[in-house]
N, CA, C and O of each residue as an XYZ file, in Angstrom:
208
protein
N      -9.234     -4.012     17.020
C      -8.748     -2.815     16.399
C      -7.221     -2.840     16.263
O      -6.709     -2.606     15.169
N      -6.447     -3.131     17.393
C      -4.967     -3.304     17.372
C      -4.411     -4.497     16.581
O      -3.203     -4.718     16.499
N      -5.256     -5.173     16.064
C      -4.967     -6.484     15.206
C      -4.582     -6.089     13.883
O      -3.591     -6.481     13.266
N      -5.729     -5.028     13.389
C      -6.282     -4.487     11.869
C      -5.510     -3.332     11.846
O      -5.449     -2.732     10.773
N      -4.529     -2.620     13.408
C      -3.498     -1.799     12.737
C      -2.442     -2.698     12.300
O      -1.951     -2.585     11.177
N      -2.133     -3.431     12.985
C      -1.019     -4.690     12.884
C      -0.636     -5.160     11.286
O       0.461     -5.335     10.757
N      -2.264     -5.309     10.661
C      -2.621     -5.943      9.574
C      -1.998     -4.896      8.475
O      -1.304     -5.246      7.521
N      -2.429     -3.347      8.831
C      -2.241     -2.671      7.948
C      -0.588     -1.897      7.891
O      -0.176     -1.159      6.996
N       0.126     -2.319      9.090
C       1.446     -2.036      9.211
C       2.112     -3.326      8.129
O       3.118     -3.082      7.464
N       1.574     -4.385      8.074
C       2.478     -5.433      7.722
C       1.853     -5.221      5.777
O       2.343     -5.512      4.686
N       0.874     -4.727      6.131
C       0.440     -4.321      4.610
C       1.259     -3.519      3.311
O       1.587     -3.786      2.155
N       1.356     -2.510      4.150
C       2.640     -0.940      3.007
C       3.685     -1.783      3.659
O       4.441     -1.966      2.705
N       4.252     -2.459      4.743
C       5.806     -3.295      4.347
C       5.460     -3.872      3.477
O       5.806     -3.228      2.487
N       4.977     -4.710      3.196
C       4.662     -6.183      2.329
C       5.023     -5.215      0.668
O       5.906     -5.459     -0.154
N       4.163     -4.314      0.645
C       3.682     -4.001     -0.566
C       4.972     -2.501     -1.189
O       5.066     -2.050     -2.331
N       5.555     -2.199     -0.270
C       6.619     -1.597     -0.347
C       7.680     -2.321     -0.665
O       8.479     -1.590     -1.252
N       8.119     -3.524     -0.551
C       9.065     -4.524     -0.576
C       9.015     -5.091     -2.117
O       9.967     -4.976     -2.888
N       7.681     -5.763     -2.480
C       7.015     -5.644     -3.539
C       7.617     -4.618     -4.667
O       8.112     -4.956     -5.741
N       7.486     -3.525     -4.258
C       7.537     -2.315     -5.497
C       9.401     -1.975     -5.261
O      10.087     -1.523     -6.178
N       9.812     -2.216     -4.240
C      11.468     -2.348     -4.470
C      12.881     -2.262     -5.245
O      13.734     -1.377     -5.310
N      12.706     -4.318     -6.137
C      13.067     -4.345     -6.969
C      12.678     -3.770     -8.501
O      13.579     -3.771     -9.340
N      11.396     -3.297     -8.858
C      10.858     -2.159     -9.860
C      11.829     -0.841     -9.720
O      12.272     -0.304    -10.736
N      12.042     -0.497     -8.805
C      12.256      0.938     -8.165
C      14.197      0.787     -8.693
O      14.813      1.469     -9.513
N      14.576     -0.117     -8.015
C      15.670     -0.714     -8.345
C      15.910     -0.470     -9.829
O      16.161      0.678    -10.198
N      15.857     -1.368    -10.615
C      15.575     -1.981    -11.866
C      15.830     -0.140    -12.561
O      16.778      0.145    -13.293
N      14.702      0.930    -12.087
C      14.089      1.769    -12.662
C      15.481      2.996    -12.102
O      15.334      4.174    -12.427
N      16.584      2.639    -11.389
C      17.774      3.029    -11.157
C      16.826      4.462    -10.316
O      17.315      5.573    -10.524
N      15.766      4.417     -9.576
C      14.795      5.669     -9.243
C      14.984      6.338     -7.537
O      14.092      6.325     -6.688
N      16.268      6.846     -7.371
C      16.844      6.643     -6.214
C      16.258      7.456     -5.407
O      16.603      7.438     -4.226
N      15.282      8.317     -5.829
C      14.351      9.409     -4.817
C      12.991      8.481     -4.125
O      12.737      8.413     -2.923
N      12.375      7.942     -5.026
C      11.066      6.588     -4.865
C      11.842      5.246     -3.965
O      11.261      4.668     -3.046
N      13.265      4.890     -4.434
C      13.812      4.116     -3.360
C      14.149      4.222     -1.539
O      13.915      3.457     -0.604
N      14.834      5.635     -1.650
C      14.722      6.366     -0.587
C      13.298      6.380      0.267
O      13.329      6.072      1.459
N      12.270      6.680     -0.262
C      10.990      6.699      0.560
C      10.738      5.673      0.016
O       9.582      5.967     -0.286
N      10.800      5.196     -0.171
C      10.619      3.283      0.006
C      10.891      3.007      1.492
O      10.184      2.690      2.449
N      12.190      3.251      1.307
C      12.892      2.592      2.407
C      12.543      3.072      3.641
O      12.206      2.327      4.562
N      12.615      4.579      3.745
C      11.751      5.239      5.160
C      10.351      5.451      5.634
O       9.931      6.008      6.648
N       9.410      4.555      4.118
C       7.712      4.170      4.777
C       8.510      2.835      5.441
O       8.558      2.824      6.671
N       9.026      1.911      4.850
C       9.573      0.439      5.366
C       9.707      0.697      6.997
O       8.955      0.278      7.877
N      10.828      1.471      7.124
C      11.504      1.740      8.385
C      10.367      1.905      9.451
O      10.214      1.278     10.499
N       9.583      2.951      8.892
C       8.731      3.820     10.180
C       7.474      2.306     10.512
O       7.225      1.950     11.664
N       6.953      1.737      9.486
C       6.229      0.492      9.715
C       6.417     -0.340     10.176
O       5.490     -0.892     10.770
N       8.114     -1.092     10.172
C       8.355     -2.233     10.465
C       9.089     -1.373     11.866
O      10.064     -2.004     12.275
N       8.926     -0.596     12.348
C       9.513      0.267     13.778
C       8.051     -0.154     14.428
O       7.912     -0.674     15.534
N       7.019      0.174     13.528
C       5.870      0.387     14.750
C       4.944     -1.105     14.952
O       4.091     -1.366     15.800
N       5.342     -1.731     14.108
C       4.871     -3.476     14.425
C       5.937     -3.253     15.480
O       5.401     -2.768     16.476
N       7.280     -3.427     15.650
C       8.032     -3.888     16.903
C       7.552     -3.323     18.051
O       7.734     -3.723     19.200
N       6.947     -2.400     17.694
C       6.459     -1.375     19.350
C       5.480     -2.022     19.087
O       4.959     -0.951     18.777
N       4.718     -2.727     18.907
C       3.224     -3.338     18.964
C       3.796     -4.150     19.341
O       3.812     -3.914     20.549
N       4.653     -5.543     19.092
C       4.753     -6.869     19.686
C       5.357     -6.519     21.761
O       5.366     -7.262     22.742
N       5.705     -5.236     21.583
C       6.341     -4.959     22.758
C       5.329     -4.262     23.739
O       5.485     -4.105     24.950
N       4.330     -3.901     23.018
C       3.061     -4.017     24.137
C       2.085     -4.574     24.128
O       1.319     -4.491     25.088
């Protein structure tokens, strides 16, 4: 189960990162913004996973 959250944390990074440069490109600085703070809160909670 803690694998397949793992899976799905590295998933919306992956796929958030992905949609980025679009977002960029699209000068869309409200969709960039929460870009960046799904990124944050995901790639926060993989690190608290490798740390327990």
């Amino acid at each position: 189960m803690i694998l397949q959250l793992v899976a799905g944390q590295e998933a919306v990074v992956k796929t958030a990162r992905s949609i980025f440069p679009v977002v960029e490109t699209a000068h869309d600085e409200v969709t960039a913004d929460l870009l960046t703070q799904r990124m944050q809160l995901h790639e926060k909670q993989l690190d608290a996973s490798k740390l327990a």
